[in-house]
C-alpha positions in Angstrom: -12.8 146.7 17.2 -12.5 145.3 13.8 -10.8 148.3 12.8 -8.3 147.3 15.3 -7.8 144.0 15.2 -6.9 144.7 11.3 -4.3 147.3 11.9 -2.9 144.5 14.9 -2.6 141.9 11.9 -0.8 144.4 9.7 1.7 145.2 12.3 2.2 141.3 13.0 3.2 141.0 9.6 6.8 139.9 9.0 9.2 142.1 7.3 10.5 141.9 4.0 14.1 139.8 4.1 16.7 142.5 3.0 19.1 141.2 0.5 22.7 142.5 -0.6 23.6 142.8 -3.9 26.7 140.6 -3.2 29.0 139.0 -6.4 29.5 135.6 -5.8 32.6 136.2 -7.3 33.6 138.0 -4.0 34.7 135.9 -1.5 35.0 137.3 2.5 34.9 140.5 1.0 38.2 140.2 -1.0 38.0 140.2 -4.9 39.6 138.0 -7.3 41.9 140.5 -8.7 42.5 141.5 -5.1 43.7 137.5 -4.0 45.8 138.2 -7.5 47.7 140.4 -6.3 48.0 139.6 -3.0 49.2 136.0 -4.1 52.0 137.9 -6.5 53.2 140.0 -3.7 53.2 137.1 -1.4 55.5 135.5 -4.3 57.8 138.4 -5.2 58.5 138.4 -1.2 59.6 134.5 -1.6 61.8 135.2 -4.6 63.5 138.4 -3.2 63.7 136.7 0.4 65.1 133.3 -1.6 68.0 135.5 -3.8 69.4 137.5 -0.5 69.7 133.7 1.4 71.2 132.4 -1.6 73.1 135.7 -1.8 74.3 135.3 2.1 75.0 131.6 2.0 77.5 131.8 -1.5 79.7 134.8 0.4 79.5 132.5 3.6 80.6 129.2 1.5 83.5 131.4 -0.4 85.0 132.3 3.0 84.7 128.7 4.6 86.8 127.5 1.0 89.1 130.3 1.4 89.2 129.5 5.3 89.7 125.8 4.9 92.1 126.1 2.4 94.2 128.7 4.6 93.9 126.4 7.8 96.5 123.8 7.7 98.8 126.9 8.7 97.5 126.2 12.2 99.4 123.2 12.7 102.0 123.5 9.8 102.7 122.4 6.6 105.3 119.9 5.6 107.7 122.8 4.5 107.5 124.5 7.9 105.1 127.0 7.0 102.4 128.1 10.0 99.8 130.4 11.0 103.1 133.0 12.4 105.1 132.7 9.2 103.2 135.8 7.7 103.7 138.3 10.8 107.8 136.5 11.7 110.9 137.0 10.7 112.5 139.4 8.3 110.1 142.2 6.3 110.5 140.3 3.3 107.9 138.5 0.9 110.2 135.7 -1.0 108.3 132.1 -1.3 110.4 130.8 -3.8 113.8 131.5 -2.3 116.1 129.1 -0.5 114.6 129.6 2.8 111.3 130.8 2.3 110.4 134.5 3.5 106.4 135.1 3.9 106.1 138.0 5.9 103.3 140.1 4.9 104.2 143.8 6.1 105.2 144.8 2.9 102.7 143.7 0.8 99.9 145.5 3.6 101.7 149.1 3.5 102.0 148.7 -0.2 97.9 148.2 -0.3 97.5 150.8 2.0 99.8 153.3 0.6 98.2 152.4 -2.6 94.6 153.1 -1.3 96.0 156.1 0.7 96.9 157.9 -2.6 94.0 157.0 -4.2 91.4 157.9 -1.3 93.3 161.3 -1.4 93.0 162.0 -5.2 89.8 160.5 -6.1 87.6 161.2 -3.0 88.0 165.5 -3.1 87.4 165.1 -7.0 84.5 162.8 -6.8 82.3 164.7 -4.1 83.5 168.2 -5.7 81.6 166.7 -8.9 79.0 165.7 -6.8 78.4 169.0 -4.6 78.0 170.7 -8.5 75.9 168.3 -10.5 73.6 168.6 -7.5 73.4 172.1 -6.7 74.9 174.2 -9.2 74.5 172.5 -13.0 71.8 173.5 -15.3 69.7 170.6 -16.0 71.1 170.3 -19.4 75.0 170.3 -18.0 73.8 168.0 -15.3 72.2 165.6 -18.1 75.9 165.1 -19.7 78.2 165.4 -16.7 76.7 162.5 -14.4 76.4 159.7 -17.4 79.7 160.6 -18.1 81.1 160.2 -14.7 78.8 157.1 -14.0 80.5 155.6 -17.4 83.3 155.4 -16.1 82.0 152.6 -13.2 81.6 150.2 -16.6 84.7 150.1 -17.5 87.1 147.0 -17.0 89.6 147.3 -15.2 92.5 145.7 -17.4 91.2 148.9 -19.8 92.1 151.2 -17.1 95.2 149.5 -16.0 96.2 149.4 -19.7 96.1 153.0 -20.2 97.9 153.5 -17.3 100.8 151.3 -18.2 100.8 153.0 -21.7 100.6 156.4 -20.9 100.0 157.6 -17.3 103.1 155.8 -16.3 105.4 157.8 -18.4 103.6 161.1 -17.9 103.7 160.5 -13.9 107.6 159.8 -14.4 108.3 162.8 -16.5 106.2 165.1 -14.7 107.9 164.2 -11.1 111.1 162.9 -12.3 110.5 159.6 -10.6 113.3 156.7 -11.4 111.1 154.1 -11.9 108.0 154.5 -14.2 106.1 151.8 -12.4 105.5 152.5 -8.6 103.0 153.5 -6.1 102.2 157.0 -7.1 101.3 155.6 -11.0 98.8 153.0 -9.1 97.5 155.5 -6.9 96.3 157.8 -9.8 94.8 154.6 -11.6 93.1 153.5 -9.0 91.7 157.2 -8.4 90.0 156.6 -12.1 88.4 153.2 -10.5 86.5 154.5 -7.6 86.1 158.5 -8.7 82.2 157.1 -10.5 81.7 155.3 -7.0 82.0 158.0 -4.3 80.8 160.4 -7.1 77.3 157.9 -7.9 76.1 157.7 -4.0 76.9 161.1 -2.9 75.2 162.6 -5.6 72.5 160.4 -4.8 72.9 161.7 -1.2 73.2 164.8 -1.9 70.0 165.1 -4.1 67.7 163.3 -2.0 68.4 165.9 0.6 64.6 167.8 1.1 64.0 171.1 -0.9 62.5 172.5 2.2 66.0 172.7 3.6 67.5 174.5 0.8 64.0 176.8 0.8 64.7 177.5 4.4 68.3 178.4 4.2 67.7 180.9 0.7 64.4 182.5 2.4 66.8 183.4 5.6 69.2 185.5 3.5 72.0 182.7 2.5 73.5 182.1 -1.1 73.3 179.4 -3.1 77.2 178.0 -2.4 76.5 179.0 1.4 73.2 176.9 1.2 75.1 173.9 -0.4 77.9 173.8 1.4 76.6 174.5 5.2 73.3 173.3 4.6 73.2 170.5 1.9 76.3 169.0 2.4 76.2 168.5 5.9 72.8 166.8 5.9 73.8 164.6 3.3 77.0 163.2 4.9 75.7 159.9 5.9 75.5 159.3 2.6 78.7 160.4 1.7 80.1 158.7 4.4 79.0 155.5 2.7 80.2 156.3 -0.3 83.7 157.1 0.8 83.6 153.5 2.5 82.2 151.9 -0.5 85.0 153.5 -2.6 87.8 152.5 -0.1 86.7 149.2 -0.2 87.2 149.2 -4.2 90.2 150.3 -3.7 91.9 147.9 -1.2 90.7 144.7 -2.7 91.4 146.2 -6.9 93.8 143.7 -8.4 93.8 144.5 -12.0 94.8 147.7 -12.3 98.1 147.5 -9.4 99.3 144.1 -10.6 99.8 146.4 -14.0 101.1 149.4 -13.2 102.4 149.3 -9.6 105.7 147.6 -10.0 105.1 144.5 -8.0 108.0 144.9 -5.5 107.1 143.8 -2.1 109.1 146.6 -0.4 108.9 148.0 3.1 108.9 151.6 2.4 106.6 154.9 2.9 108.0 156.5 -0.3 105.0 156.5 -2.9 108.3 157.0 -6.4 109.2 153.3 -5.6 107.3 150.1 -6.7 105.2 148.5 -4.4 103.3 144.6 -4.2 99.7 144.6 -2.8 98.2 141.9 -1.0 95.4 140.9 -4.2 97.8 141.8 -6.6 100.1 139.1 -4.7 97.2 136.2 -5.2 96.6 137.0 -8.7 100.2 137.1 -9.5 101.4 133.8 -7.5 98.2 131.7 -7.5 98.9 130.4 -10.8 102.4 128.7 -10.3 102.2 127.9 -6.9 102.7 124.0 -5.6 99.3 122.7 -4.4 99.1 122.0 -0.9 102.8 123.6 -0.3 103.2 126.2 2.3 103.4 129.1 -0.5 99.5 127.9 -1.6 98.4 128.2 2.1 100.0 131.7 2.6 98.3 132.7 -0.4 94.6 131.4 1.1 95.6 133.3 3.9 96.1 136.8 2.2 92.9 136.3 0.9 91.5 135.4 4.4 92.9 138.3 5.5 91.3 140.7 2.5 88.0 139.3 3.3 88.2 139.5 7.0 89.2 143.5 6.5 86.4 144.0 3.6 83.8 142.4 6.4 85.3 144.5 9.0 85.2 147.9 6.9 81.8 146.9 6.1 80.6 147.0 9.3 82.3 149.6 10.9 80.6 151.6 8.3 77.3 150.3 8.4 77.7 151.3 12.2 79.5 154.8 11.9 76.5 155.7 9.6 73.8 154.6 12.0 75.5 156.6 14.7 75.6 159.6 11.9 72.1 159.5 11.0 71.3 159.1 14.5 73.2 162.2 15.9 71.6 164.2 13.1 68.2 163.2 12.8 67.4 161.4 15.8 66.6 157.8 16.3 63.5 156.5 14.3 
């Protein structure tokens, strides 16, 4: 019994209280360092979150100037001009004459014939460049070619404009016998220059970040190389492109520098690319200067550049959505 009663008391004993080994510096298990960081990528958040708003609300206060400036047109200005005087009367653009002409057709095929012969001459030699850098250059080629081409995005563009007005103008008009050295066809091939590093830049971008396993794929199941890039590579990298040659068109329409230089600056209604043409940002840069405050000239003017932001806006989002519906069609919706 006593035996007992002693192994009764040993079991009765309480156990010994088991205690962590817990840093005090460690609070709800997160460390400092841990909060640290935490606490900086909270910050960064702020500030990135803080520069897009500010971002959005300067691009939305630039449109409301350019708006208000642009919207006594609605009612009329003391010199008769309204919101129809730009889309009325004769195809002519002549604010200064007697009786004031402000229709706006010609200077809108002139920017689009402009872009046209740009789009067509720099977009084919931009993703040409692209398609080789990314698939066919040695790394040592490819090292030289793509600053080189990307260089080309730094450049101003009064120096591009100036080399055109210097030389490309009179090689364009000797090579195609053209009467007037400055006209569309000079601009065109200037403006090329401009957004060549553009298209080039994203779809080579595009083009590289398409997966290895596609082009491993395509060469294990008997392809070549070109037959790889071009019906494999390519086509999974056109959303990209696609942006790119949206981008590159929207350099091109709203470019100012390069076609008040070298285009002529004739607001004529014509398709032929040998004569001069007047573009609608050339048109502000050119007028803006000399123009009456407040007059009907100084609203049309607000107005052009109403209606350049209005289509930059628009081409924006028709792109943003015609590459959604590209990436959805060929990869499915995420």
């Amino acid at each position: 019994m006593k035996t007992k009663f002693r192994n009764s008391e040993r079991e009765l004993k309480p156990a010994t209280t088991f205690r962590p080994n817990v840093d005090p510096n460690v609070v709800a298990g997160v460390s400092p360092r841990s909060q640290f960081r935490h606490a900086i990528d909270r910050l960064a958040e702020i500030l990135i979150s803080g520069v897009a708003f500010f971002t959005i609300a300067v691009i939305f206060l630039i449109f409301v100037y350019v708006g208000k400036e642009a919207l006594p047109l609605v009612w009329g200005t003391s010199d008769g001009a309204t919101i129809a005087s730009p889309f009325t009367g004769p195809f002519t653009w002549q604010p200064v004459s007697t009786v004031p002409k402000y229709n706006v057709f010609p200077l809108i095929l002139g920017t689009l014939k402009v872009t046209l012969i740009a789009m067509l001459l720099g977009t084919p030699l931009a993703l040409a460049a692209a398609l080789y850098t990314a698939e066919f250059a040695p790394g040592r080629i490819r090292e030289w070619i793509k600053p080189a081409i990307e260089l080309l995005a730094g450049i101003p563009s009064v120096v591009l404009g100036s080399f055109a007005l210097l030389v490309l103008a009179s090689w364009v008009q000797d090579a195609f016998g053209i009467v007037y050295r400055l006209n569309a066809l000079t601009a065109g091939i200037a403006l090329a220059l401009a957004i060549i590093p553009i298209i080039y830049t994203i779809s080579e971008d595009a083009l590289t970040a398409v997966p290895r396993l596609y082009r491993e794929a395509s060469l294990a199941l008997g392809a070549s190389k070109a037959q790889t890039a071009v019906r494999v590579v390519f086509p999974s990298a056109i959303p990209g492109i696609a942006a790119a040659i949206i981008l590159g068109f929207g350099r091109a329409i709203g470019e100012t520098m390069i076609v008040l230089m070298v285009s002529g600056n004739s607001a004529i209604l014509s398709l032929d690319p040998a004569l001069p043409v007047r573009t609608l940002s050339a048109t502000i840069a050119a007028e803006m200067a000399e123009v009456v405050v407040g007059s009907g000239h100084y609203r049309i003017l607000f107005f052009i550049g109403t209606l350049l932001f209005l289509i930059t806006a628009v081409l924006n989002w028709v792109g943003d959505r015609f590459n959604r519906r590209l990436r959805e069609r060929l990869f499915g919706s995420s």
